[in-house]
C-alpha positions in Angstrom: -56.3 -2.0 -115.2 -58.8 -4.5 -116.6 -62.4 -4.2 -115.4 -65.0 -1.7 -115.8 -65.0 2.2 -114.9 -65.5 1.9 -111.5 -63.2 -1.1 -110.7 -60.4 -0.5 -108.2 -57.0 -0.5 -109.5 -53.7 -1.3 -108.1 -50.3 0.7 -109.2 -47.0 -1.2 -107.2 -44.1 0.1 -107.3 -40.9 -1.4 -106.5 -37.8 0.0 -106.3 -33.9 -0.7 -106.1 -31.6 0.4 -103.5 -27.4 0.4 -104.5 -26.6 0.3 -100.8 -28.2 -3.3 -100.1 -28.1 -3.9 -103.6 -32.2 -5.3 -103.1 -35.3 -4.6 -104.1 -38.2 -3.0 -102.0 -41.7 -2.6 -102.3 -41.7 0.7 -101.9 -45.8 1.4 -102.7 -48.6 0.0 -103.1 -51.5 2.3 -104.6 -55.6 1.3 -104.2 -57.3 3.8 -107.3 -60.8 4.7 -106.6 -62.7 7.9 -106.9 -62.6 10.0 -103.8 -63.8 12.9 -102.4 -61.5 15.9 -103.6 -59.5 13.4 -106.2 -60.7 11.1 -109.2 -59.2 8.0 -109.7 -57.8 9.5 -112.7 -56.3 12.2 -110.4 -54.6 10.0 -108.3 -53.1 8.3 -111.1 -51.1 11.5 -112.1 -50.5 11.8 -108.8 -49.1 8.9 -107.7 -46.6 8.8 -110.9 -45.6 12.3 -110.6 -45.1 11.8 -106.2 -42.9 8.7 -106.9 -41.5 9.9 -110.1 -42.5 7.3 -111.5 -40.1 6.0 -114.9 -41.4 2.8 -115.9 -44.7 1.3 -115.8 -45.9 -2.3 -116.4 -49.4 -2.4 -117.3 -51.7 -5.3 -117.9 -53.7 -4.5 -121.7 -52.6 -4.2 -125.1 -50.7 -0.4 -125.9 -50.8 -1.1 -129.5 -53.7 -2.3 -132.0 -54.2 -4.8 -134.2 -53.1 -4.5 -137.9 -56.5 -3.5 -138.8 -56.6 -0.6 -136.7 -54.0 1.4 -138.5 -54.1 -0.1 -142.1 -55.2 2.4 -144.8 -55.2 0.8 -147.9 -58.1 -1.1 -149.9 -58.6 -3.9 -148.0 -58.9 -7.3 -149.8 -59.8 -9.4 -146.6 -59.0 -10.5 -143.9 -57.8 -14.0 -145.7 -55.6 -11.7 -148.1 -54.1 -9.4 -145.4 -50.4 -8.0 -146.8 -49.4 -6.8 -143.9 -46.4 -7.9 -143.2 -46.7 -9.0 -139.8 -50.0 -10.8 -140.5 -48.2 -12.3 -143.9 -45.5 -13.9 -141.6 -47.6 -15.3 -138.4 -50.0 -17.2 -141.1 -47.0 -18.6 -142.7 -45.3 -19.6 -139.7 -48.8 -21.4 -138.4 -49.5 -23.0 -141.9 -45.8 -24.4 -141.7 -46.2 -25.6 -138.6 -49.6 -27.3 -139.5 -48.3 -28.6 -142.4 -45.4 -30.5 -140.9 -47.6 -31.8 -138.5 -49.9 -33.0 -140.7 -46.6 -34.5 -142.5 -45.7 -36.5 -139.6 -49.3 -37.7 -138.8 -49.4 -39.3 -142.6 -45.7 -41.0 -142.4 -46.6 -42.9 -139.1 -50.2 -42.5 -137.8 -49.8 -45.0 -135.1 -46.1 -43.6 -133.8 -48.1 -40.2 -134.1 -50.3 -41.0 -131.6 -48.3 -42.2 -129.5 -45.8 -39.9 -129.5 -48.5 -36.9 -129.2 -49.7 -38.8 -125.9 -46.3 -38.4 -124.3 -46.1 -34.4 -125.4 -49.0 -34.0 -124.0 -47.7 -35.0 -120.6 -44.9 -32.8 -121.1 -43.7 -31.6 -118.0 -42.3 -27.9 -118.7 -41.5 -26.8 -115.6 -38.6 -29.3 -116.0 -37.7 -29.7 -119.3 -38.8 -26.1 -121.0 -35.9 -24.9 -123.0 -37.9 -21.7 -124.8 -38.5 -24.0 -127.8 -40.7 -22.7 -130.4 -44.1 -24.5 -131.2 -41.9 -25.5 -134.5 -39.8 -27.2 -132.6 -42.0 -30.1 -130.7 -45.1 -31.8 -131.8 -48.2 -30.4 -131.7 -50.4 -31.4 -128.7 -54.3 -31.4 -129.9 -55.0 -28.1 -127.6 -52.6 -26.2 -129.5 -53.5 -27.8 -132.9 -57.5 -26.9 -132.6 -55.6 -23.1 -131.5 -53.6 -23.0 -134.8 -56.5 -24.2 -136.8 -59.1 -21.2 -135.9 -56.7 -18.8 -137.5 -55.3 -15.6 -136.8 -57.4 -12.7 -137.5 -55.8 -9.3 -138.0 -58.6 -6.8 -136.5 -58.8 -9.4 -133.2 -55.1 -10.7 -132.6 -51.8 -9.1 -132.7 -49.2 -10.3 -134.2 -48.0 -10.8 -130.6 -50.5 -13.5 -129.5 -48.9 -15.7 -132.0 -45.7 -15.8 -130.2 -47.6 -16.1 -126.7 -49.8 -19.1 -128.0 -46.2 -20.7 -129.1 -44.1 -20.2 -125.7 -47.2 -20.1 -123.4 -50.7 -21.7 -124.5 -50.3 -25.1 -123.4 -49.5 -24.4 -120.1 -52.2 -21.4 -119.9 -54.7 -23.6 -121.1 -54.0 -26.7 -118.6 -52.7 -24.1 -115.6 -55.1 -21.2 -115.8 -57.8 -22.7 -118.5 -57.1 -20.0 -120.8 -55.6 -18.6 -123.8 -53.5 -15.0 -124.5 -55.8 -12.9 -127.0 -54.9 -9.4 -126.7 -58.3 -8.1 -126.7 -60.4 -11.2 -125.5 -60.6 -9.6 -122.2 -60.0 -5.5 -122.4 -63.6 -3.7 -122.3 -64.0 -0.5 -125.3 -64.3 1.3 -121.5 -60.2 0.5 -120.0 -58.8 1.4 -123.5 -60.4 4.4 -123.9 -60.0 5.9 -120.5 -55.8 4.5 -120.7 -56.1 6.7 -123.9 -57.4 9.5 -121.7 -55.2 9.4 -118.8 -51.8 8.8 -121.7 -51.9 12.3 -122.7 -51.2 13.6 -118.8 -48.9 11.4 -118.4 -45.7 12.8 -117.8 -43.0 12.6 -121.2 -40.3 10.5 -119.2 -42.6 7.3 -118.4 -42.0 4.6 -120.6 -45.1 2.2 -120.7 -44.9 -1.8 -121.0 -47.3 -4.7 -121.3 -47.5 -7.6 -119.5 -49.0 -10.6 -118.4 -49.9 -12.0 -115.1 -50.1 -15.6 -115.4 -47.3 -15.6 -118.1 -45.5 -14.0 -115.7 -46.9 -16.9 -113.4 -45.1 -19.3 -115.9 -41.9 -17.8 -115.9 -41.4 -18.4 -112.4 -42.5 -21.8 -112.7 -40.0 -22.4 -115.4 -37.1 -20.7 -113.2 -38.4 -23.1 -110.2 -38.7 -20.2 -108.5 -42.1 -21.8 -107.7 -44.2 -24.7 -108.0 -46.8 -26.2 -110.2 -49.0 -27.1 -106.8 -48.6 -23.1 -106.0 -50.8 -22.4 -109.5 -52.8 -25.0 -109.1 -54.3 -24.0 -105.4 -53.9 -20.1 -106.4 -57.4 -21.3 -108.9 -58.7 -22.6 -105.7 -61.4 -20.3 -103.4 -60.4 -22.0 -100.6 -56.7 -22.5 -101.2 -55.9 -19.4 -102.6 -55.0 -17.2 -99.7 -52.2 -20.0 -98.8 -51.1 -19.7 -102.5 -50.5 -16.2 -102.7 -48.9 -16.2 -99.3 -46.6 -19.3 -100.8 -45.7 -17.4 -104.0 -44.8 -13.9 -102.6 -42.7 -15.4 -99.8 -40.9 -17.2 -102.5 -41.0 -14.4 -104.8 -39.3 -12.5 -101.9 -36.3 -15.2 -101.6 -35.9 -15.7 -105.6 -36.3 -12.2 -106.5 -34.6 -10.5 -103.9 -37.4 -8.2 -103.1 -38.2 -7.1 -99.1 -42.1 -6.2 -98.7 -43.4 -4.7 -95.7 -46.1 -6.8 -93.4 -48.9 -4.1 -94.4 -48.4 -4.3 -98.4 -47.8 -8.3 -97.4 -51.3 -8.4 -96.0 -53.0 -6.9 -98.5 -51.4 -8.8 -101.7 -52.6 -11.7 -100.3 -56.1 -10.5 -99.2 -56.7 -8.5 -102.8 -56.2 -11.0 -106.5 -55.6 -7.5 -108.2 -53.0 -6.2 -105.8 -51.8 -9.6 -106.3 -51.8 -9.3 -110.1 -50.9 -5.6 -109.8 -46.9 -7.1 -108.1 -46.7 -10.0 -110.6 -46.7 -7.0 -113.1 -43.9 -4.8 -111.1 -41.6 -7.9 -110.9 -41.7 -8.5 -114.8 -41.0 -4.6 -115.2 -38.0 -5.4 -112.5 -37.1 -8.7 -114.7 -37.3 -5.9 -117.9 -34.3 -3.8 -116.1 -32.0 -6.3 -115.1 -32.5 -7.2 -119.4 -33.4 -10.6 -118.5 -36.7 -10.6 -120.4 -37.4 -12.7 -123.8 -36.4 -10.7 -127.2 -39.5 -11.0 -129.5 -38.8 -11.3 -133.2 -39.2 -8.2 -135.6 -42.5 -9.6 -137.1 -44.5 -8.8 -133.8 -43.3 -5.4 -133.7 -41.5 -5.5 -130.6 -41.4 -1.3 -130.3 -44.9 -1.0 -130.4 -46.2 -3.9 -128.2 -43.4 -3.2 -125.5 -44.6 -6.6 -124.2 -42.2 -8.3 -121.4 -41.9 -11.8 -121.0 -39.9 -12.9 -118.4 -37.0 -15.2 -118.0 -36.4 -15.4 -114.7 -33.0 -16.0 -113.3 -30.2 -14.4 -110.4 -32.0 -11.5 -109.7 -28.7 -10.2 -107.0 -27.4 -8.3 -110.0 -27.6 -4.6 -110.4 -29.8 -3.4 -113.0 -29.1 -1.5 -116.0 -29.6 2.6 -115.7 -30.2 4.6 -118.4 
């Protein structure tokens, strides 16, 4: 849902079948305003026609500390919010053994950052912690800006540790929860919220994090992401990833919805952001630690794996 007010939004929806035990794209929903039916409208519409339980959406559904925080604030620098206490000691620690390591051995330092920086994740990720390898200079110059509690979440503190390396070098960019959501997309999700029916359960995610995940499960390939940035490449790419999506994920899609998540990036992104609610089911999906406020941010980060099980009901 990113963009503007008269951007055109894409709602997937896959769904499971017992009998075949697979997954099926069941619809794939274009939002624009129409004669006889908002976009807004069609929304409801579509959730309420499909009965819709769980939906993956691709912006922040909580707010910064800031937002909420009622007390006499001290500053930014002297934030006692608990959350924000925690992520600036956990990126101070982590600075500070760095700098620890740098001072013992400056030459082995180097040398050793060179080789982490040609880390190869898609083969040897482990979902380590940034505390648990050496800093490479992206992330370092990341950890040095700060964290600021009326900008970041909590949240993009555990991204930038799993994820920012490989954002930054796959996708040239970093996870900031409201570096990229207009005033415009949060208000009107505010909006539509309060028609939404009391049964939906709403969840955050993350296209090219999502992206990652497969590429950590080697359910694709590095050269996939790589030519999915390319104009010219990019149809091939997204034709490459859904057919393997398809075979790794167990998930049929018809030739029609095929067509058009290749021809269209946000029907595109609008699937990667079905198959992490999918991965969210089955309880495959990373646990975030209590500090980013798991409840609230409902954020999924997948783990991709044998997707031929049957998912949990509730």
């Amino acid at each position: 849902m990113k963009g503007g007010r008269r951007d055109q939004f894409f709602f997937c929806l896959i769904e499971h079948f017992e009998e075949d035990n697979r997954w099926f794209l069941r619809s794939l929903l274009q939002v624009k305003d129409e004669d006889g039916l908002t976009g807004d409208e069609a929304i409801r519409t579509w959730i309420e026609k499909f009965k819709v339980k769980q939906m993956v959406l691709d912006f922040p559904l909580s707010q910064p500390a800031c937002a909420t925080c009622l007390i006499d604030c001290p500053g930014s620098n002297n934030c006692p919010e608990p959350s924000v206490v925690e992520v600036r000691r956990q990126m101070e620690g982590i600075l500070e053994q760095d700098e620890l390591l740098r001072k013992e051995n400056p030459k082995k330092y180097e040398q050793d950052r060179n080789s982490e920086d040609l880390f190869d994740y898609n083969r040897n990720f482990d979902s380590r912690l940034a505390t648990n390898y050496m800093l490479t200079r992206a992330f370092k110059r990341r950890l040095k800006k700060g964290f600021i509690p009326y900008w970041n979440r909590a949240l993009d503190f555990w991204v930038w540790s799993h994820y920012y390396n490989q954002l930054l070098e796959i996708f040239n960019l970093s996870f900031d929860s409201f570096g990229s959501t207009s005033l415009m997309v949060q208000s009107r999700f505010s909006y539509l919220r309060r028609h939404f029916p009391e049964y939906l359960s709403l969840f955050e995610a993350n296209g090219p994090t999502v992206l990652i995940g497969l590429l950590r499960a080697g359910i694709i390939v590095k050269n996939d992401l790589h030519t999915l940035g390319d104009i010219e490449l990019s149809l091939d790419a997204r034709i490459d990833i859904i057919r393997k999506i398809e075979k790794g994920l167990n998930i049929f899609v018809y030739d029609h919805d095929f067509e058009l998540l290749v021809r269209n990036p946000r029907a595109f992104d609008s699937f990667l952001l079905a198959i992490a609610g999918q991965n969210k089911l089955l309880g495959l999906n990373a646990k975030l630690p209590d500090w980013t406020r798991p409840q609230e941010v409902n954020f999924i980060a997948p783990l991709f794996s044998d997707l031929g099980e049957t998912p949990e009901t509730d």
